[in-house]
FISEMI-624455 format. One line per field, with one value per atom (N, C-alpha, C): atom name; residue in three letters; x, y, z. Coordinates in steps of 0.05 Angstrom, whole numbers, plus 5000, padded with zeros to 4 digits. Example, Ala and Ser with C-alpha at 12.3 -4.5 7.8 and 13.67 -1.06 7.14 Angstrom:
2
atomo c(N CA C N CA C)
residuo c(ALA ALA ALA SER SER SER)
px c(5264 5246 5264 5257 5273 5258)
py c(4886 4910 4934 4955 4979 5001)
pz c(5156 5156 5156 5142 5143 5157)
// end
This chain:
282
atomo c(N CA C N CA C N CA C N CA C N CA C N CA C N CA C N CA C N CA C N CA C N CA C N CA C N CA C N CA C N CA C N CA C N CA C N CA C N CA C N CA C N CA C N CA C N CA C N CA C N CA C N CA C N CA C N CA C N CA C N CA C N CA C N CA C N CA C N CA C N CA C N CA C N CA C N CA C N CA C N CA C N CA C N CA C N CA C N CA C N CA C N CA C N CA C N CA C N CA C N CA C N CA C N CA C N CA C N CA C N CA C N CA C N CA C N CA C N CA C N CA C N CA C N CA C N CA C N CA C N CA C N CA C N CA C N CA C N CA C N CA C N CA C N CA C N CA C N CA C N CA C N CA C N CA C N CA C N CA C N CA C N CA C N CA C N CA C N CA C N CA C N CA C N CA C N CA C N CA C N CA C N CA C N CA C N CA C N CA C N CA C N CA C N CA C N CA C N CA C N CA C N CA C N CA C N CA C N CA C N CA C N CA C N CA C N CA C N CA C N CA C N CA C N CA C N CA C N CA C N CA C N CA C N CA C N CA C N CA C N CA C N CA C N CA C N CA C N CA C N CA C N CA C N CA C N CA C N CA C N CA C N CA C N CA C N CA C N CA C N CA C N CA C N CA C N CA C N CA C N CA C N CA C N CA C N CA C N CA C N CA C N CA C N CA C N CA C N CA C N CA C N CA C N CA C N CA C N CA C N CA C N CA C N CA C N CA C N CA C N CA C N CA C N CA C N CA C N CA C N CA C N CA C N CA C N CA C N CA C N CA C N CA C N CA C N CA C N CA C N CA C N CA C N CA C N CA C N CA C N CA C N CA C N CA C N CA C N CA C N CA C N CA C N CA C N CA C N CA C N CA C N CA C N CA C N CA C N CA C N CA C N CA C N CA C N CA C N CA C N CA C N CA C N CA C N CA C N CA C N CA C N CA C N CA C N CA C N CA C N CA C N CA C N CA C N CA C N CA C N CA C N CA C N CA C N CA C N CA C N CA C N CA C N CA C N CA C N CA C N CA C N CA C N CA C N CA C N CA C N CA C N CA C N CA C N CA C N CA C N CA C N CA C N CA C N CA C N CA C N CA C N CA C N CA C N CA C N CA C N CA C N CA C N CA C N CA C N CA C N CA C N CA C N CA C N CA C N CA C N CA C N CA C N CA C N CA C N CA C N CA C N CA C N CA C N CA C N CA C N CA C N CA C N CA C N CA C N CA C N CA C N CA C N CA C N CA C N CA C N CA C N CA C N CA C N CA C N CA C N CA C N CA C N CA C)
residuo c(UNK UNK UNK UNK UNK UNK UNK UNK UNK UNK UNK UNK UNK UNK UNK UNK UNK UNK UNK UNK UNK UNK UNK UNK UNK UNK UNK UNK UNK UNK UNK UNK UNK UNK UNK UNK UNK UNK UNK UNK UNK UNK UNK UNK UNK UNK UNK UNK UNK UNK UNK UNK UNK UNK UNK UNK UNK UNK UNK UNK UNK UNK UNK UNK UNK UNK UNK UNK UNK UNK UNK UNK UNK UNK UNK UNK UNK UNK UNK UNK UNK UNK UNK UNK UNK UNK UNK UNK UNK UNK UNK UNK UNK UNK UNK UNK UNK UNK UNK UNK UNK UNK UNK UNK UNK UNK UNK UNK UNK UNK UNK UNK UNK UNK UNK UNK UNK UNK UNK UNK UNK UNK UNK UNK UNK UNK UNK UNK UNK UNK UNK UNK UNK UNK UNK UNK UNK UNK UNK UNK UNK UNK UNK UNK UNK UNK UNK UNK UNK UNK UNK UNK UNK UNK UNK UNK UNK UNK UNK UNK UNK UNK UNK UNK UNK UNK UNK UNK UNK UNK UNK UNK UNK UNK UNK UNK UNK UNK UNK UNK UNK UNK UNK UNK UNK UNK UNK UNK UNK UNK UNK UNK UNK UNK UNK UNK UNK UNK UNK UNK UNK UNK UNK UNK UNK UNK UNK UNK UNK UNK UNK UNK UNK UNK UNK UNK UNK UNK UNK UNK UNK UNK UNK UNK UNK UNK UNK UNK UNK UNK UNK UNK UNK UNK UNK UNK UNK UNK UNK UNK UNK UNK UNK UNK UNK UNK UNK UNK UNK UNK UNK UNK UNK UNK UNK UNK UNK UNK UNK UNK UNK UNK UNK UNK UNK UNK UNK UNK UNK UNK UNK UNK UNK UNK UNK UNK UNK UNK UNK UNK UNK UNK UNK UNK UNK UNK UNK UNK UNK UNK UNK UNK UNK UNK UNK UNK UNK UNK UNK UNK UNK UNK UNK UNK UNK UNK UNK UNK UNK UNK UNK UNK UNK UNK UNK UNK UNK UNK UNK UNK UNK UNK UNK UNK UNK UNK UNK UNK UNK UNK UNK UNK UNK UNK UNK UNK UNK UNK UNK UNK UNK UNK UNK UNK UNK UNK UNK UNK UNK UNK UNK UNK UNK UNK UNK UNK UNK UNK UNK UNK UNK UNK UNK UNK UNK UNK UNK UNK UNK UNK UNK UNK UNK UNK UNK UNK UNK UNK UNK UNK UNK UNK UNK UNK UNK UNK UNK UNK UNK UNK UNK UNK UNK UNK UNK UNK UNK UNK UNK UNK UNK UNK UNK UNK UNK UNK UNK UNK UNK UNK UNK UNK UNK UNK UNK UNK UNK UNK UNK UNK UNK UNK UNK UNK UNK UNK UNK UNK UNK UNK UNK UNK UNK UNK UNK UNK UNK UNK UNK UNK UNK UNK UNK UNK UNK UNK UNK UNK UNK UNK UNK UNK UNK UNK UNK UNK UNK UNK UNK UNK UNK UNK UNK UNK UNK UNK UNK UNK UNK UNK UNK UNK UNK UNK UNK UNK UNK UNK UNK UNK UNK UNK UNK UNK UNK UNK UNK UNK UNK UNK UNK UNK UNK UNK UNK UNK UNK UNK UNK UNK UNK UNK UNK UNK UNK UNK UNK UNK UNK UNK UNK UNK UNK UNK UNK UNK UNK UNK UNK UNK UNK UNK UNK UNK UNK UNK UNK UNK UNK UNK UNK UNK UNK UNK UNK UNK UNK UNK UNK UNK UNK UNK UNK UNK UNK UNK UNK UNK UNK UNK UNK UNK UNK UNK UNK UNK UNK UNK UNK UNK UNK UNK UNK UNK UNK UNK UNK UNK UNK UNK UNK UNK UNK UNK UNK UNK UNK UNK UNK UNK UNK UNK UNK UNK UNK UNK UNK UNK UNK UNK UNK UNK UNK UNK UNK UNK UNK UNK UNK UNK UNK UNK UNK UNK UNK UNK UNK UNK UNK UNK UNK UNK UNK UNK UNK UNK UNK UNK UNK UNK UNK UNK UNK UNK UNK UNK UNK UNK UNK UNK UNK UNK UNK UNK UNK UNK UNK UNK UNK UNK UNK UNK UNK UNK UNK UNK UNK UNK UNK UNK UNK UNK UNK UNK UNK UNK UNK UNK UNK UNK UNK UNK UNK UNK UNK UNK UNK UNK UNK UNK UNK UNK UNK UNK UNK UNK UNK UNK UNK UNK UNK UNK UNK UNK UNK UNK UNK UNK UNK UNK UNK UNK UNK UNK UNK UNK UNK UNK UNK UNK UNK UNK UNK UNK UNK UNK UNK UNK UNK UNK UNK UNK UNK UNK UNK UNK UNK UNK UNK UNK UNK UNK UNK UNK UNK UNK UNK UNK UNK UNK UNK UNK UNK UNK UNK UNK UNK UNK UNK UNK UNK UNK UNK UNK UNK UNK UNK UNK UNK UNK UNK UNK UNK UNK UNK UNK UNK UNK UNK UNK UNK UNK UNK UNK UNK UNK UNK UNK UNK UNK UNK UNK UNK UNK UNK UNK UNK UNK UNK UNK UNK UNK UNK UNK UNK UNK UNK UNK UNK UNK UNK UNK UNK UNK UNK UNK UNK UNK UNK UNK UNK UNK UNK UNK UNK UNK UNK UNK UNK UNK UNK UNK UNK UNK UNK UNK UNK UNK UNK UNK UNK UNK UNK UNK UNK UNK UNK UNK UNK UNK UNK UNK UNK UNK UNK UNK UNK UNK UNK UNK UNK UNK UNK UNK UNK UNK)
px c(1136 1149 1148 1125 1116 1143 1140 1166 1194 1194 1223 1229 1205 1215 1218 1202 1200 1232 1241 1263 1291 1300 1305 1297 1279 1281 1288 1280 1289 1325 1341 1366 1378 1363 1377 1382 1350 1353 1372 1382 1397 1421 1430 1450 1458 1428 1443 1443 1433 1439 1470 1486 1510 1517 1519 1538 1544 1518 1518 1531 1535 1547 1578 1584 1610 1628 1656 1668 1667 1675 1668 1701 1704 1727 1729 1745 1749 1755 1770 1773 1785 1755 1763 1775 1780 1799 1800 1787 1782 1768 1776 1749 1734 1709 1683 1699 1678 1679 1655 1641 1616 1620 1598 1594 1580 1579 1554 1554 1537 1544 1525 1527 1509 1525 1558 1570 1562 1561 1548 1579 1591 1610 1602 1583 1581 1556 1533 1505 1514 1544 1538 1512 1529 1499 1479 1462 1436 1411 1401 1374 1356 1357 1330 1347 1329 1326 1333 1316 1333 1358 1365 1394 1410 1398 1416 1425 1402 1392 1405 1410 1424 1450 1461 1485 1498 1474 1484 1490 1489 1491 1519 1529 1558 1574 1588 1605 1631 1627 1649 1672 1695 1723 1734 1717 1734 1719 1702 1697 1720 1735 1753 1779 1780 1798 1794 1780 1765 1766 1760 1755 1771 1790 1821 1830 1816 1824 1803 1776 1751 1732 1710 1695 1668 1654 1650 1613 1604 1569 1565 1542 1538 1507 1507 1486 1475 1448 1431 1423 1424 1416 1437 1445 1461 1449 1441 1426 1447 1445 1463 1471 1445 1445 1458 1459 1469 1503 1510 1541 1551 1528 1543 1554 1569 1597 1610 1608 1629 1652 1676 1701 1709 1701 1708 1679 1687 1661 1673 1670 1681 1653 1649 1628 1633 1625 1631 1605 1610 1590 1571 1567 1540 1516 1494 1474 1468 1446 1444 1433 1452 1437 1419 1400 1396 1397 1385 1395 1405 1384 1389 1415 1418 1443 1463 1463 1495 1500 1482 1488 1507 1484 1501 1524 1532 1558 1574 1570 1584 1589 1580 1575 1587 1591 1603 1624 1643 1676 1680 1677 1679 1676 1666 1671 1693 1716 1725 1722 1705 1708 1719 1723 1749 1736 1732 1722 1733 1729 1741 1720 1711 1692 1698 1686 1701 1666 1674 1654 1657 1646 1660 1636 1652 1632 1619 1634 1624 1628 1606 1613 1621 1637 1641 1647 1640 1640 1621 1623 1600 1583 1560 1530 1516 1503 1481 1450 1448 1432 1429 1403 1407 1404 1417 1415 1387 1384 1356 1348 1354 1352 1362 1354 1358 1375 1377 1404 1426 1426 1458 1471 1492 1511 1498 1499 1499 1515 1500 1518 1537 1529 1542 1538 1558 1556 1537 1526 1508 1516 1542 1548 1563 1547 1554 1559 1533 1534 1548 1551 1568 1599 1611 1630 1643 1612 1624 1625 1612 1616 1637 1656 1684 1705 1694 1710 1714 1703 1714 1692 1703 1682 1699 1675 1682 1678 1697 1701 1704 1696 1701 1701 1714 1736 1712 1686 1679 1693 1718 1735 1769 1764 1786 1783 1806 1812 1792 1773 1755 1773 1768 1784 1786 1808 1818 1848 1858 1891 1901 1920 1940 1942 1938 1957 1976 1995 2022 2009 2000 1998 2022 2037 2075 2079 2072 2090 2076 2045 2024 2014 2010 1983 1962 1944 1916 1900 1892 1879 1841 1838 1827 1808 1785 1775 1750 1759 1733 1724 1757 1770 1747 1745 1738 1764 1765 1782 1770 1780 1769 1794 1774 1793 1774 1795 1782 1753 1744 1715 1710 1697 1690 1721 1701 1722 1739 1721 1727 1754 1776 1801 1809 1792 1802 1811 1812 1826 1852 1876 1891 1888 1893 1894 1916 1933 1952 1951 1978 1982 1960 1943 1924 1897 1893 1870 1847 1854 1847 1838 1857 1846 1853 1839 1834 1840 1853 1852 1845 1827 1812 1818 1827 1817 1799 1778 1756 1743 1749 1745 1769 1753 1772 1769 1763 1769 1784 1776 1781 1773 1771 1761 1781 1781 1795 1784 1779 1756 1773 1766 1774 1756 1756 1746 1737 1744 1736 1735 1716 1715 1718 1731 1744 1757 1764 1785 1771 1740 1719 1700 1711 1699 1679 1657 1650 1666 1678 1682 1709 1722 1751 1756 1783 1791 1816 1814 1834 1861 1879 1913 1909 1928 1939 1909 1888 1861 1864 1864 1868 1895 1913 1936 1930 1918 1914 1887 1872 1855 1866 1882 1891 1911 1924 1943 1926 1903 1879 1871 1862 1855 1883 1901 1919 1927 1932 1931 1915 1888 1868 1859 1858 1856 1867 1889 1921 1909 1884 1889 1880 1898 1896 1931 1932 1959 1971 1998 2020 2009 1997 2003 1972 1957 1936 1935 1912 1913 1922 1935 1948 1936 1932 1920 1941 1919 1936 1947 1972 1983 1961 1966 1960 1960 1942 1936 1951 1960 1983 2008 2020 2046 2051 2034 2042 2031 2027 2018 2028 2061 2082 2086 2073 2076 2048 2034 2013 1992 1994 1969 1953 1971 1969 1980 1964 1989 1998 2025 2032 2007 2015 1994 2005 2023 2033 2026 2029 2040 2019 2018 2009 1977 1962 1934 1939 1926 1919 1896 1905 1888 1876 1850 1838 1854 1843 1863 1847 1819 1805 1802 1780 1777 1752 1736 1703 1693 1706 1703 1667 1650 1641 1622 1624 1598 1572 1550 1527 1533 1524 1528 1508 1515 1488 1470)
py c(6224 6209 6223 6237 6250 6274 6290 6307 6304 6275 6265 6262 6246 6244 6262 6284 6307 6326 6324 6335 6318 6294 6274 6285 6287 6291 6318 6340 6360 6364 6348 6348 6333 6316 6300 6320 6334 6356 6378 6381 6409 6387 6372 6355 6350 6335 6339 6368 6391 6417 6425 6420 6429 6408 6386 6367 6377 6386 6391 6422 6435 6459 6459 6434 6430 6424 6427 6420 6388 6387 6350 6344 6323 6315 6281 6290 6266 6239 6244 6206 6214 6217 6219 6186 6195 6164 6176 6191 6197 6181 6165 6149 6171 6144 6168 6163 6183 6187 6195 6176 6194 6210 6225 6254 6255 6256 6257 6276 6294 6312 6336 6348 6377 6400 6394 6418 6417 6432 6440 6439 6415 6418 6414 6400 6396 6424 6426 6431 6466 6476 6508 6503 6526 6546 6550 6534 6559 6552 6562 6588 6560 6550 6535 6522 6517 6498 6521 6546 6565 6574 6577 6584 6554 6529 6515 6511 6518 6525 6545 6560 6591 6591 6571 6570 6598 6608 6629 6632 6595 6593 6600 6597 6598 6584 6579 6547 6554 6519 6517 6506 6513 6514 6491 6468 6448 6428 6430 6421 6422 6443 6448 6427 6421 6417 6379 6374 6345 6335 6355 6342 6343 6353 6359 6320 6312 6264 6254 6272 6245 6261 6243 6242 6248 6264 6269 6262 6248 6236 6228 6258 6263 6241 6231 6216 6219 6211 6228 6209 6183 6170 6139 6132 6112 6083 6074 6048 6027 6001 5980 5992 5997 6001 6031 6048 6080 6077 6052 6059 6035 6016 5994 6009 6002 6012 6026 6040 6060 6046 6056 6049 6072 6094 6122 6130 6136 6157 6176 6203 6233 6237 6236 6245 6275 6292 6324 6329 6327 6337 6319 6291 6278 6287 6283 6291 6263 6252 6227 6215 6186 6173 6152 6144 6122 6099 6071 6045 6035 6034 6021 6034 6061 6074 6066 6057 6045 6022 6002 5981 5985 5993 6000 6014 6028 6038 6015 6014 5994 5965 5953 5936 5939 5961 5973 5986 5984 5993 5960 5945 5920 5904 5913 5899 5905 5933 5936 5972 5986 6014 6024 6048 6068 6089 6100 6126 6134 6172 6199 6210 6212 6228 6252 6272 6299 6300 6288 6287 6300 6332 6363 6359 6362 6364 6395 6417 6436 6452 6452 6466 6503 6509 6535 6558 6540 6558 6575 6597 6618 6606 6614 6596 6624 6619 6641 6631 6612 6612 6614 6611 6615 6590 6591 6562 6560 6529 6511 6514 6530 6523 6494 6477 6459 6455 6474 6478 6491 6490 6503 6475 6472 6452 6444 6412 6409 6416 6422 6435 6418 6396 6386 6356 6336 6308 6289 6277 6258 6223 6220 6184 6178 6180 6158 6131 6125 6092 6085 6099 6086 6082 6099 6102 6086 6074 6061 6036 6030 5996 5999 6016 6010 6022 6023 6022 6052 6068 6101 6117 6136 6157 6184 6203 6230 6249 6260 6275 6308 6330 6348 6367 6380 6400 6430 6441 6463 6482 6475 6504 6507 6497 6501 6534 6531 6566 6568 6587 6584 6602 6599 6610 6589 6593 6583 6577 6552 6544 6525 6524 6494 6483 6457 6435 6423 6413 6402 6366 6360 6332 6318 6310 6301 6307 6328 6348 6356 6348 6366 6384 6418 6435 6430 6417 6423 6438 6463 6481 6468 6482 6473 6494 6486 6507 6488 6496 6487 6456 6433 6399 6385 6367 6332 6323 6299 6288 6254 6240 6213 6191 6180 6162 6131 6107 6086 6084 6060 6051 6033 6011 5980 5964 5944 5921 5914 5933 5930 5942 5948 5947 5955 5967 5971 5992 6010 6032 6048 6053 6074 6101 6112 6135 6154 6170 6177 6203 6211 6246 6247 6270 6280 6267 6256 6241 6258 6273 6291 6271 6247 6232 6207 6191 6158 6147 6127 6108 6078 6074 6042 6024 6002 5976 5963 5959 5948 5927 5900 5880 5885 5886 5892 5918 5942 5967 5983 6006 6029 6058 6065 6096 6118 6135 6156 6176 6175 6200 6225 6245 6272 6280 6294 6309 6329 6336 6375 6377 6395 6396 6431 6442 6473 6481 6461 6458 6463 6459 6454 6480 6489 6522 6537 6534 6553 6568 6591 6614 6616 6583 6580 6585 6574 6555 6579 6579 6583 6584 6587 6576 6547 6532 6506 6488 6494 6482 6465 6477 6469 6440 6452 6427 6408 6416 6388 6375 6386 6370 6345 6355 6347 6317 6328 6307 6287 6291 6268 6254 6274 6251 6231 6241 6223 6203 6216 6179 6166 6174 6152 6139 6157 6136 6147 6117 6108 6103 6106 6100 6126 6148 6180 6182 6195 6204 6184 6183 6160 6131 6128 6108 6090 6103 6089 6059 6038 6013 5992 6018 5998 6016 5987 5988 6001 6019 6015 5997 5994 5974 5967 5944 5953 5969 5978 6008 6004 5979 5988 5978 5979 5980 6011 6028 6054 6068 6059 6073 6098 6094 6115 6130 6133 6151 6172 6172 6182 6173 6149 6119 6136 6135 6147 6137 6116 6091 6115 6107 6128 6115 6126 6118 6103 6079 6058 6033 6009 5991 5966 5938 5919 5919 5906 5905 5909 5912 5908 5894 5877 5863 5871 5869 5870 5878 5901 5900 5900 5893 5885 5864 5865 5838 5833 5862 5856 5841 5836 5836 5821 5801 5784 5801 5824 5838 5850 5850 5857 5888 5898 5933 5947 5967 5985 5990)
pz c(2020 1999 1972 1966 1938 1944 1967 1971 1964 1976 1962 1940 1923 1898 1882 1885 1873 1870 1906 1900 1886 1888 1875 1848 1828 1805 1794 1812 1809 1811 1839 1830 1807 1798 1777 1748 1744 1731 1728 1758 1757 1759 1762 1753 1714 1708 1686 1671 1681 1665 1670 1693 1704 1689 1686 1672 1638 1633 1598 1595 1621 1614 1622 1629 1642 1615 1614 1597 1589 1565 1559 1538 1566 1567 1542 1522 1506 1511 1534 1542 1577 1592 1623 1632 1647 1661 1682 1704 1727 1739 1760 1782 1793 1798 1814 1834 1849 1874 1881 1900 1913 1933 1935 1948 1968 1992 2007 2030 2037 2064 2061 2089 2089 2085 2086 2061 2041 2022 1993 1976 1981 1970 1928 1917 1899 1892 1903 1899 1891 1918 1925 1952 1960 1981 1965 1953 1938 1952 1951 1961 1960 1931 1916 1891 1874 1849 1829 1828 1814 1818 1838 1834 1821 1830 1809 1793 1778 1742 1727 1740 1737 1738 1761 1761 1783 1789 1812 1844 1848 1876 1879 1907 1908 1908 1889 1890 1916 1915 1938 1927 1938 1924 1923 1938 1943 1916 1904 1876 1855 1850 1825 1842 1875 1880 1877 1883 1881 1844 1835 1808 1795 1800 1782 1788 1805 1801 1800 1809 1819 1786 1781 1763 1790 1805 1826 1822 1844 1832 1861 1864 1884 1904 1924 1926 1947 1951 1971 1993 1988 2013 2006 2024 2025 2028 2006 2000 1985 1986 1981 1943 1929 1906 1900 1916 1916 1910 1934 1935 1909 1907 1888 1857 1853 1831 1851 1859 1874 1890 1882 1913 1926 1923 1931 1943 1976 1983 2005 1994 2014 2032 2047 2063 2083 2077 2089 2106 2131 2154 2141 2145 2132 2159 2151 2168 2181 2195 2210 2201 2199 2180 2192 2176 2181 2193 2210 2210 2177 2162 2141 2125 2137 2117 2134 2163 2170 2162 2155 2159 2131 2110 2081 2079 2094 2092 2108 2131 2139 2119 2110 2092 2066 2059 2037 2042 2062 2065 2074 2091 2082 2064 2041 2019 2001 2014 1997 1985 1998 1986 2016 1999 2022 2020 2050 2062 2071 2058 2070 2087 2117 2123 2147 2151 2150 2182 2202 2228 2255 2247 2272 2287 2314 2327 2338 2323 2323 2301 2289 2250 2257 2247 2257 2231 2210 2182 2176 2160 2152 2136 2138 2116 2115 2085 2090 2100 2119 2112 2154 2160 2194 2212 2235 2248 2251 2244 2240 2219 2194 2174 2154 2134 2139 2116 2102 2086 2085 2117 2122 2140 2129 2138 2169 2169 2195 2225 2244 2255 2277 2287 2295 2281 2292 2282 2292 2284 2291 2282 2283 2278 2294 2323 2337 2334 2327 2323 2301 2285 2263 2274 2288 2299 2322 2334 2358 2346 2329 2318 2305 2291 2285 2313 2334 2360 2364 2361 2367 2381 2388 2402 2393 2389 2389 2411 2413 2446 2444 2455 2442 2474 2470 2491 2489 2498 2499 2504 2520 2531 2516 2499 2477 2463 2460 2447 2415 2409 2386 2358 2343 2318 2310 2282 2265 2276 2274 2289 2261 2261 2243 2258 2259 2276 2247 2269 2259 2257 2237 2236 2220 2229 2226 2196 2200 2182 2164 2166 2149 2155 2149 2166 2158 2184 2178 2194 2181 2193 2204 2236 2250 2263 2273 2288 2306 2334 2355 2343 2349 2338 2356 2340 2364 2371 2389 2383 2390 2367 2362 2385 2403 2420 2417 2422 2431 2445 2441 2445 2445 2471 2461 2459 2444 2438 2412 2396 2371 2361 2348 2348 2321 2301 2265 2261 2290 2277 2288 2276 2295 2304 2324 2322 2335 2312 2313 2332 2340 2341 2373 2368 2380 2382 2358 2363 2333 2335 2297 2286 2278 2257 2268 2251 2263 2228 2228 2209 2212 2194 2204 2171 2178 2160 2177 2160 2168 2135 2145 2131 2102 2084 2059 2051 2069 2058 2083 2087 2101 2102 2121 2129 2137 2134 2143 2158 2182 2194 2205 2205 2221 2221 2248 2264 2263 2241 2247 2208 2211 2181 2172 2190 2174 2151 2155 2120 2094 2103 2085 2087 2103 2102 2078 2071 2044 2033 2057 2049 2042 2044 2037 2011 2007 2025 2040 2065 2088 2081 2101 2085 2091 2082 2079 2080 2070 2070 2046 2017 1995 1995 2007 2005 2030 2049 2067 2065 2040 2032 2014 1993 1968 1989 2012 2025 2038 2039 2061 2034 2011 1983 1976 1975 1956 1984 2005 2032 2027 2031 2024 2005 1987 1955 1937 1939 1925 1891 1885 1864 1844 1852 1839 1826 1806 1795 1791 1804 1795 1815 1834 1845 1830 1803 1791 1790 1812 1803 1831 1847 1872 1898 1915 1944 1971 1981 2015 2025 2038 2056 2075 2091 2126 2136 2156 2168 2186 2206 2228 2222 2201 2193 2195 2195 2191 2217 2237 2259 2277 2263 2276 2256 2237 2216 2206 2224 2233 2224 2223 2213 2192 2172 2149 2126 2121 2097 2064 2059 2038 2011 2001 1975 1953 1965 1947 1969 1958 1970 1968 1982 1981 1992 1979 1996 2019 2032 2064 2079 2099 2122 2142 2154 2179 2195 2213 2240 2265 2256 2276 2292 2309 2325 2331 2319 2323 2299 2280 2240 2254 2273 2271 2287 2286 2310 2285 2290 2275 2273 2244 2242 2265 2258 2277 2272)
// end
């Protein structure tokens, strides 16, 4: 526990040093967005606490790409009080959480916040750091259970072609390497899943999730081709309230099921499309 807190105050520190060296914006009107995962999408690859400080870790590219809409506040363990204010949470390769951190997430996209989370079941990006080290991206996914109580399973093909590929998601590229693919599960019913099975879209109570499968796009050493724009196309589907559509909710998730259950980023609240809404979290 003394470990934790220790590092806990140490990131807050190298938080607020990066904040006070960041530009300071006269009247932001950017929503947060929380941060959570074993990509270093916010922190960089660094070594330690010095490279924080220094500012010499390696930043990752998908920060300048995130913050050009989100006000970005990164959080370390998913507790009722962590996510409360928040309606925005990106989760990149999260590591395994918790009971108490599903129930809270779960609990907290039913109330109303919307999740981007990015769950490969084979991480295939460069790290400097070596497998089993515990600050190199996780390497595979570990949320099962979170997954099966909104009705899904992740399935993954060992004898698939390895590299880097595009898939054609109706008419987006999203570049891919060594995919899950997310299929039905159970009884539970909140989510579609379009195309191939890449991505799943769920209303679940008064919010929603957006999961894919493979998190290449998120590469360190990116961003890749079409990485940068089919990131930017997964933020503005899922949360409608960036740029012009500021203020207004996703439709229903299966009004749009033939459109690759990918609601556009305008339109009317949206309702349950479940049938478990009454089953205990995990």
């Amino acid at each position: 526990m003394r470990r934790r807190n220790r590092l806990l105050a140490a990131l807050a520190v190298c938080s607020a040093a990066m904040a006070s060296a960041a530009p300071v914006h006269a009247q932001d009107d950017r929503p947060d967005l929380a941060l959570m995962g074993t990509v270093p999408i916010y922190w960089g690859e660094a070594a330690g606490f010095d490279e924080l400080l220094s500012g010499e870790a390696p930043v990752h590219w998908a920060r300048a790409v995130l913050e050009e809409d989100f006000a970005l506040a990164p959080v370390d363990y998913l507790s009722p009080e962590a996510l409360a204010g928040h309606r925005y949470l990106l989760m990149a390769q999260p590591r395994g959480l918790s009971g108490e951190e599903n129930v809270a997430l779960d609990a907290w996209v039913r109330e109303g916040g919307t999740l981007l989370l990015f769950a490969d079941p084979m991480m295939t990006g460069e790290s400097r750091f070596h497998i089993g080290d515990r600050r190199r991206p996780q390497d595979v996914t570990l949320l099962s259970p979170l997954l099966a109580h909104w009705g899904l399973e992740l399935f993954f093909d060992a004898a698939q072609p390895a590299g880097s590929q595009t898939v054609d998601h109706f008419g987006d590229p999203l570049p891919v390497n060594m995919r899950g693919e997310l299929r039905h599960s159970g009884e539970a019913s909140y989510c579609s899943i379009p195309g191939d099975g890449l991505l799943a879209h769920c209303a679940i109570g008064e919010g929603q999730a957006l999961i894919v499968a493979d998190a290449a796009m998120l590469d360190l050493s990116g961003p890749q081709e079409h990485a940068d724009s089919a990131l930017r196309n997964l933020l503005a589907h899922v949360f409608p309230e960036i740029g012009d559509d500021a203020g207004k909710r996703a439709p229903e998730v299966s009004r749009h099921a033939e459109n690759g259950g990918i609601p556009p980023s305008h339109g009317d609240h949206h309702e349950s499309a479940g049938q478990g809404e009454g089953q205990n979290p995990p």
